[in-house]
C-alpha positions as CSV (number, residue, x, y, z in Angstrom):
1,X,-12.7,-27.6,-10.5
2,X,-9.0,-27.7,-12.0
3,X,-7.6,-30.5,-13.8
4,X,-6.3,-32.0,-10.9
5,X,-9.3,-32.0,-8.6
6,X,-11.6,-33.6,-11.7
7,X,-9.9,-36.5,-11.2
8,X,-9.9,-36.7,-7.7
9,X,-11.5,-40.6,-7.7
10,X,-8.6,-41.5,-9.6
11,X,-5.7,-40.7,-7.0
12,X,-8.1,-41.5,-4.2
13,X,-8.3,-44.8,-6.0
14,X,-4.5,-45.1,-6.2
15,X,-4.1,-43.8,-2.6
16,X,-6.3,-46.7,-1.2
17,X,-4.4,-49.2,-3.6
18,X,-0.5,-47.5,-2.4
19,X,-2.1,-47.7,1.6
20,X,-3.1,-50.9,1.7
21,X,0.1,-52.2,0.0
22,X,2.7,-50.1,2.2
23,X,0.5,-51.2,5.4
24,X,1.0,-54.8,4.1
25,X,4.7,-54.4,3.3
26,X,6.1,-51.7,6.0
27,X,3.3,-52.9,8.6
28,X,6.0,-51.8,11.5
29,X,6.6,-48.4,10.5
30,X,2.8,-47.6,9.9
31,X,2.1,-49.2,13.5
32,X,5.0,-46.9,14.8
33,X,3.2,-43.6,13.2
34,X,-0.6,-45.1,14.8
35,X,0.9,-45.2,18.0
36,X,1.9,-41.3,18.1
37,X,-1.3,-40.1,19.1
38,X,-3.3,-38.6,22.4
39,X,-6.3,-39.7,23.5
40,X,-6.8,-41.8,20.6
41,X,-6.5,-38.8,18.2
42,X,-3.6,-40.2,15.7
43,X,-1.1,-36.5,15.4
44,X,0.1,-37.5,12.2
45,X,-3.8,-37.3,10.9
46,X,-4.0,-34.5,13.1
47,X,-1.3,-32.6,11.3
48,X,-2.6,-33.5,8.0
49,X,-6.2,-32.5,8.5
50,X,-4.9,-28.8,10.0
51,X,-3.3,-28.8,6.4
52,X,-6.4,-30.1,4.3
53,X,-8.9,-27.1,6.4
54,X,-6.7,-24.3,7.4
55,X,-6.8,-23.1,3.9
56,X,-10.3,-23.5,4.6
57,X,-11.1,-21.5,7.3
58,X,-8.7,-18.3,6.5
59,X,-11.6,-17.6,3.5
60,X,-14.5,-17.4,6.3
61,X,-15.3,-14.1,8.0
62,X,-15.8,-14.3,11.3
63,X,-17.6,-10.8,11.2
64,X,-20.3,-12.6,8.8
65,X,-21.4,-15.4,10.6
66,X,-24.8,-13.9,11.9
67,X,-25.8,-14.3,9.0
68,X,-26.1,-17.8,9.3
69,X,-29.6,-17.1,10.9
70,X,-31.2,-16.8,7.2
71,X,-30.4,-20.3,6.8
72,X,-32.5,-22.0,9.9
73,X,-34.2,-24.2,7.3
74,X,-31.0,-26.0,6.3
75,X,-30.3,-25.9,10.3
76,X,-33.0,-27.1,11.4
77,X,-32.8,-30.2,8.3
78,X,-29.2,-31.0,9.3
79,X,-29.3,-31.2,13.3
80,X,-32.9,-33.0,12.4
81,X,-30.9,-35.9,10.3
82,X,-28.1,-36.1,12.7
83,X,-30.1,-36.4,16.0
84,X,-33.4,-37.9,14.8
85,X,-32.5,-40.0,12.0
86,X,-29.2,-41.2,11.7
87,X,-28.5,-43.2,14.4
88,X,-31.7,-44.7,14.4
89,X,-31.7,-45.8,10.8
90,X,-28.1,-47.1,11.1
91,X,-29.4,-49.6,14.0
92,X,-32.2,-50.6,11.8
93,X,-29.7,-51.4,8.6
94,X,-27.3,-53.4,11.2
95,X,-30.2,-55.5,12.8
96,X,-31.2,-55.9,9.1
97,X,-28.1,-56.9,7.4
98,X,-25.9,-58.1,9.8
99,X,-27.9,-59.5,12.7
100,X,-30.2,-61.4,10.3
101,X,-29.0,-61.0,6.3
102,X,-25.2,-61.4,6.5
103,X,-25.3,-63.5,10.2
104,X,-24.6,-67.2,8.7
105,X,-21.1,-65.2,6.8
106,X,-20.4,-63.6,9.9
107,X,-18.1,-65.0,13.3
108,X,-21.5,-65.9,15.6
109,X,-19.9,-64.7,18.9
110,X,-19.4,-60.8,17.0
111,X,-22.6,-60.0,15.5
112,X,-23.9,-58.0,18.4
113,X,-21.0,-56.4,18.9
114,X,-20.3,-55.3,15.0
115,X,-24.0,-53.8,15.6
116,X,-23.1,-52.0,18.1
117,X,-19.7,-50.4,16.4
118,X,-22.5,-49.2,13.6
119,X,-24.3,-47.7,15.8
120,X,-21.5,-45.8,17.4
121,X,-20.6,-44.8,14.1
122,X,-23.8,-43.2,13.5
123,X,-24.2,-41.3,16.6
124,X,-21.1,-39.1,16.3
125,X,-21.6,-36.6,13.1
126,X,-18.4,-35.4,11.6
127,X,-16.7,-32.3,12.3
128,X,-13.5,-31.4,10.9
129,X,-13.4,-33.3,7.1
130,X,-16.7,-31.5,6.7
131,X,-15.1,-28.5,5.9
132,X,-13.4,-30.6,2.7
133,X,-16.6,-32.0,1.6
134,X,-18.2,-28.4,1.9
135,X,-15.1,-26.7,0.2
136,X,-15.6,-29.3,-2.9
137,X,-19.3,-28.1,-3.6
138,X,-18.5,-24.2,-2.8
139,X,-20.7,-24.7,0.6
140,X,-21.4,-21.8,2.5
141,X,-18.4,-21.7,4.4
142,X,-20.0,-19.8,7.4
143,X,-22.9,-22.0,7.5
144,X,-20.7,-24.8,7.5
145,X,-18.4,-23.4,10.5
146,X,-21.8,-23.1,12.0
147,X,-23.2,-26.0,12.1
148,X,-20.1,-28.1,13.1
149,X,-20.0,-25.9,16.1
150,X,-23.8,-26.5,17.1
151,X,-22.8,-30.6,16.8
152,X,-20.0,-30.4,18.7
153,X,-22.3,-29.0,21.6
154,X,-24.7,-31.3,21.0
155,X,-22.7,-34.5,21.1
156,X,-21.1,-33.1,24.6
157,X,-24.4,-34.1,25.8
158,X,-26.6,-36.2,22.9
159,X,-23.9,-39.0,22.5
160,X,-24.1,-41.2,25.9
161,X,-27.7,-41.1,26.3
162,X,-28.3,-41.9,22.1
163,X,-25.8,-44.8,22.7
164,X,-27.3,-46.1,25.8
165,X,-30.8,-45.9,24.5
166,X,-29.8,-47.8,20.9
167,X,-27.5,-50.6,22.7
168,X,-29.6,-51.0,25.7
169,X,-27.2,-50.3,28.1
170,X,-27.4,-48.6,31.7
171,X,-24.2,-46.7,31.3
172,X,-21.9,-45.3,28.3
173,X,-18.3,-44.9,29.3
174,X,-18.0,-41.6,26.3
175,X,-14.4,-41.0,26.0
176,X,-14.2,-37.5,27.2
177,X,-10.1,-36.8,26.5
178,X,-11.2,-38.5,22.8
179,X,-13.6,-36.0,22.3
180,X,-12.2,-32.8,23.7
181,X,-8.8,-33.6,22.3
182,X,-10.6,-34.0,18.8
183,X,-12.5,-30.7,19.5
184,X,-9.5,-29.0,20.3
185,X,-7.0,-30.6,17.6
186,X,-9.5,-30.6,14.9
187,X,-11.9,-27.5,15.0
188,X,-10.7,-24.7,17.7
189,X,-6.6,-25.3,17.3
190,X,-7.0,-24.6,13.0
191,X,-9.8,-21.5,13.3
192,X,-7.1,-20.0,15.6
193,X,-4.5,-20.3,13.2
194,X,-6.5,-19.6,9.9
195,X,-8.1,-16.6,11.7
196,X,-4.7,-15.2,12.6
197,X,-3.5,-15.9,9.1
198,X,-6.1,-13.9,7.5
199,X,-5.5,-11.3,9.6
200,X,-2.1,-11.1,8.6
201,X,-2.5,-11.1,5.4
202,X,-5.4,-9.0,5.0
203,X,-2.9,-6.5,6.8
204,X,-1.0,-6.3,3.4
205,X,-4.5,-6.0,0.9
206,X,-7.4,-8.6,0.3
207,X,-5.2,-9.2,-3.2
208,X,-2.6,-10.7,-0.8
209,X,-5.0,-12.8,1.0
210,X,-6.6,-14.2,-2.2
211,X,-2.7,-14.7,-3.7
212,X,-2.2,-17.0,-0.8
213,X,-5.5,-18.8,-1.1
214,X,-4.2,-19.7,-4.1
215,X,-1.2,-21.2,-3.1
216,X,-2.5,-22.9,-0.3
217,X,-5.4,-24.8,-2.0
218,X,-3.3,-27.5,-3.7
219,X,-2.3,-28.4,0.2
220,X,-5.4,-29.1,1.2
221,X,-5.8,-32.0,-1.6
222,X,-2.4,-33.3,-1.4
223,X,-3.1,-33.5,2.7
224,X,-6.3,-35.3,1.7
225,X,-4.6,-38.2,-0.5
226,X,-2.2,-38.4,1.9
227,X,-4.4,-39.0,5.0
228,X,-5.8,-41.6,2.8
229,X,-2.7,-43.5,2.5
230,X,-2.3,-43.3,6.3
231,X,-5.7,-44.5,7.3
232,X,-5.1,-47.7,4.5
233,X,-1.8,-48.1,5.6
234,X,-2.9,-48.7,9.5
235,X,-5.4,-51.1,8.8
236,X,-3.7,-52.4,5.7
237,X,-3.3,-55.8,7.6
238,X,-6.6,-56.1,8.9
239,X,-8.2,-55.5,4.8
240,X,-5.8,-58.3,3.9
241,X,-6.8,-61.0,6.8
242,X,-10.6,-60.3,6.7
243,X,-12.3,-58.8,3.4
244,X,-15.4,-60.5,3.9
245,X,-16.0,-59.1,6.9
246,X,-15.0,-55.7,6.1
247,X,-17.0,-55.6,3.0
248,X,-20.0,-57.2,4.6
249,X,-19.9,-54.4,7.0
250,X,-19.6,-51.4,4.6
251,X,-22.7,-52.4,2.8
252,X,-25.0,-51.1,5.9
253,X,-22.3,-47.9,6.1
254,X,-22.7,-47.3,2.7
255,X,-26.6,-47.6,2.5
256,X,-26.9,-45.1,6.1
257,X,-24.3,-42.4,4.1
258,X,-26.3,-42.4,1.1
259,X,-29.9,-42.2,2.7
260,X,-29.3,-39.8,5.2
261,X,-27.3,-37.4,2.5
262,X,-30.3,-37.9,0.4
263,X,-32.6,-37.0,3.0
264,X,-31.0,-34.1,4.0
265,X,-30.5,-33.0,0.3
266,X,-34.2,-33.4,-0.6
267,X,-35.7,-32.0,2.9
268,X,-33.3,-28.6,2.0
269,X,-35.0,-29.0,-1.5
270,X,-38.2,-28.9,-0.4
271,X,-37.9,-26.2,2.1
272,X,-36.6,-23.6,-0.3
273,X,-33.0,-23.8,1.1
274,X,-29.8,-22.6,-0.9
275,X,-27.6,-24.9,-2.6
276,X,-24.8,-23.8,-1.2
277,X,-26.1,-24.5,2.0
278,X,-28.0,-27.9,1.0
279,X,-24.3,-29.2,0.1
280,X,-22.8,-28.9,3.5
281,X,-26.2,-30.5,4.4
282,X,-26.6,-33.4,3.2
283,X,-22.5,-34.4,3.3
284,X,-22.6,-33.3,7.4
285,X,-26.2,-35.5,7.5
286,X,-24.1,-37.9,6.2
287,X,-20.1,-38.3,7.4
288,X,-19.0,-39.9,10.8
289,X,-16.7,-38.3,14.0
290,X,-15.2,-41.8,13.3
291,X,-12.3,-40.8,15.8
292,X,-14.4,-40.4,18.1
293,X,-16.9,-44.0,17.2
294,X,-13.3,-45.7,17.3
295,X,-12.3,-44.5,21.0
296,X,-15.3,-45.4,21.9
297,X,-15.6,-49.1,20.7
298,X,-12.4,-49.7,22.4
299,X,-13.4,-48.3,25.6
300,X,-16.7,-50.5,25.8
301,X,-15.8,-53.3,23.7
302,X,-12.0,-53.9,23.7
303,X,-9.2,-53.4,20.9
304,X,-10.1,-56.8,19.4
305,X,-13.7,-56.2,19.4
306,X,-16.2,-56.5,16.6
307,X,-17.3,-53.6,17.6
308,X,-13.6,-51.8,16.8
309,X,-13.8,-53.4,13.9
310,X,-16.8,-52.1,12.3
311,X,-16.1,-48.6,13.4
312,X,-12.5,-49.1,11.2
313,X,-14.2,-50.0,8.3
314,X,-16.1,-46.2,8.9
315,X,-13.0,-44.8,8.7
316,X,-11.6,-46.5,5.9
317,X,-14.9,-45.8,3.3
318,X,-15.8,-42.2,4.5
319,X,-12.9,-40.5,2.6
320,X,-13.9,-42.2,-0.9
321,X,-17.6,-42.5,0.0
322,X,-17.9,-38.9,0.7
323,X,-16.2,-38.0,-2.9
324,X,-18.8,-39.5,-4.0
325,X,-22.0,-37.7,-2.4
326,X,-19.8,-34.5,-3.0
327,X,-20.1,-35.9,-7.1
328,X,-23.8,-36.2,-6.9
329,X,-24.6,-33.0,-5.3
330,X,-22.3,-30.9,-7.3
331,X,-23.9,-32.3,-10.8
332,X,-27.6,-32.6,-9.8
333,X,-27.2,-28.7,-8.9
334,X,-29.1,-27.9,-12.0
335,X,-32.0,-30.3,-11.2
336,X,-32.0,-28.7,-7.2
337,X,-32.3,-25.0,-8.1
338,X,-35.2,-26.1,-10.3
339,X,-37.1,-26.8,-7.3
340,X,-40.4,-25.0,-6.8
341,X,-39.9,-24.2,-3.2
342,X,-36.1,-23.1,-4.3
343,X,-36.6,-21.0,-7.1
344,X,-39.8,-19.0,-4.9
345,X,-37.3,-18.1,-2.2
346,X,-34.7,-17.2,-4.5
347,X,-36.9,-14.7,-6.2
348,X,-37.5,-13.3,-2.4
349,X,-34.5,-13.1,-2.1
350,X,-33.7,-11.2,-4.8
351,X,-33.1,-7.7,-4.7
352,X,-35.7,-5.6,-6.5
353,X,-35.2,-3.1,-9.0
């Protein structure tokens, strides 16, 4: 990591401060920038998150990704923690904390309904800020890709009925134009463009290609911290009006992200998996579609809802939160590869003399 990115949790710090004050102070022209958005995907963020993964995505080679295949165990570990543990344990930690724990703090007629914006939290797995998180702790890029692909799937038919089953309803109303838009904005528009970039520039030598790497990488960070100032900046208001509520909330958030990373880090672990593939593992086990949980919390529940507001408070810790999983995986690498299971395969795997 380069000077700048070693103190990352410092400007992310500073970004959270500067968002929350220029949401407070300018609150019109940060409601003016929410509104540009389609299908309740925000363009502005949009924009900025092309910026953060393009970079990204022009290093992967589309020509390698069969080889993703070697990796089933860390496959197999992630869909296992998104689909079969995730949003279950989330509902648990919200019946436990705020339906019973945090209740007598908490406005009586919302508690069912901030339970229920946790648990749409939970049931969407990130896509696009994945590739950051996997970037940070030199992930296997093509795994990575992979498995963002194989969730996006998934949720196009896992979502509704995981919803319906956890909140007891008949019916889910999934916002479709929510979720495709995302799809489209977030994951297929910037593999376009990165993949045609890389072509060009592989036209003119791989030196050329790695020159512009180069170049491009402080964007990504710069689009990070500044998506952090948005995402402050809309709810600035809101952080100001309520902070008990909001912290109340985050403690079940925090407690999911850091259990199901965990999980997913130790189940790679013990399976013989690759670091570089645990990484991506445990941070998409752990990270939130939260444009897609938001959509949806207004759709069932209202703009005004609890439920909205529980799935804001996912959006506005997942950025920080995250930096700090990507901390812990990055420095406990040394006590990973030690793992029995780990260092077996990788002498498999090595090639012989």
């Amino acid at each position: 990591m380069n000077r700048f990115e070693r103190y990352l949790t410092l400007w992310v710090l500073l970004c959270i401060v500067a968002g929350v004050a220029l949401g407070h102070f300018f609150a019109p022209f940060f409601q003016m920038v929410g509104r540009a958005e389609v299908a309740h995907v925000n363009l502005p963020v949009a924009v900025l998150i092309w910026l953060m993964i393009i970079p990204m995505l022009a290093k992967i080679d589309f020509a390698a990704l069969g080889q993703v295949r070697r990796h089933w165990r860390g496959v197999g570990v992630t869909l296992g923690v998104n689909w079969l543990v995730k949003p279950f344990s989330m509902a648990l930690l919200g019946w436990v904390f705020i339906g019973w724990l945090f209740r007598p703090y908490l406005p009586a007629g919302q508690v069912e309904s901030y339970i229920a914006g946790l648990i749409l939290l939970a049931a969407a797995p990130c896509t696009a800020m994945v590739f950051v998180w996997s970037n940070l702790t030199d992930g296997e890029p093509h795994f990575t890709l992979s498995q963002v692909a194989v969730n996006d799937a998934i949720m196009l038919v896992a979502f509704a009925p995981v919803v319906a089953l956890l909140l007891g309803l008949s019916s889910i109303v999934v916002p479709w134009s929510t979720l495709l838009a995302s799809v489209g904005l977030y994951i297929v528009a910037p593999v376009l463009i990165a993949q045609l970039v890389r072509r060009l520039l592989l036209r003119r030598g791989a030196e050329t290609l790695e020159r512009a790497l180069r170049v491009m990488a402080p964007a990504s960070m710069t689009a990070l911290l500044a998506t952090l100032v948005l995402l402050f900046g809309f709810q600035g208001e809101q952080i100001l009006a309520q902070p008990l509520v909001i912290a109340l909330l985050a403690v079940p958030i925090l407690i999911q992200v850091y259990f199901n990373a965990g999980l997913a880090y130790w189940l790679n672990r013990v399976t013989g998996e690759a670091h570089c593939v645990a990484a991506p593992s445990a941070l998409i086990g752990a990270s939130n579609f939260f444009e897609l949980a938001v959509a949806a919390a207004i759709s069932l529940f209202g703009f005004q809802s609890g439920a909205a507001l529980a799935t804001v408070v996912g959006v506005l810790i997942e950025v920080p939160v995250m930096l700090t999983v990507v901390a812990i995986v990055n420095r406990s690498r040394g006590w990973y590869d030690r793992g029995s299971a780990v260092r077996r395969l990788n002498n498999q795997r090595a090639p012989t003399p």
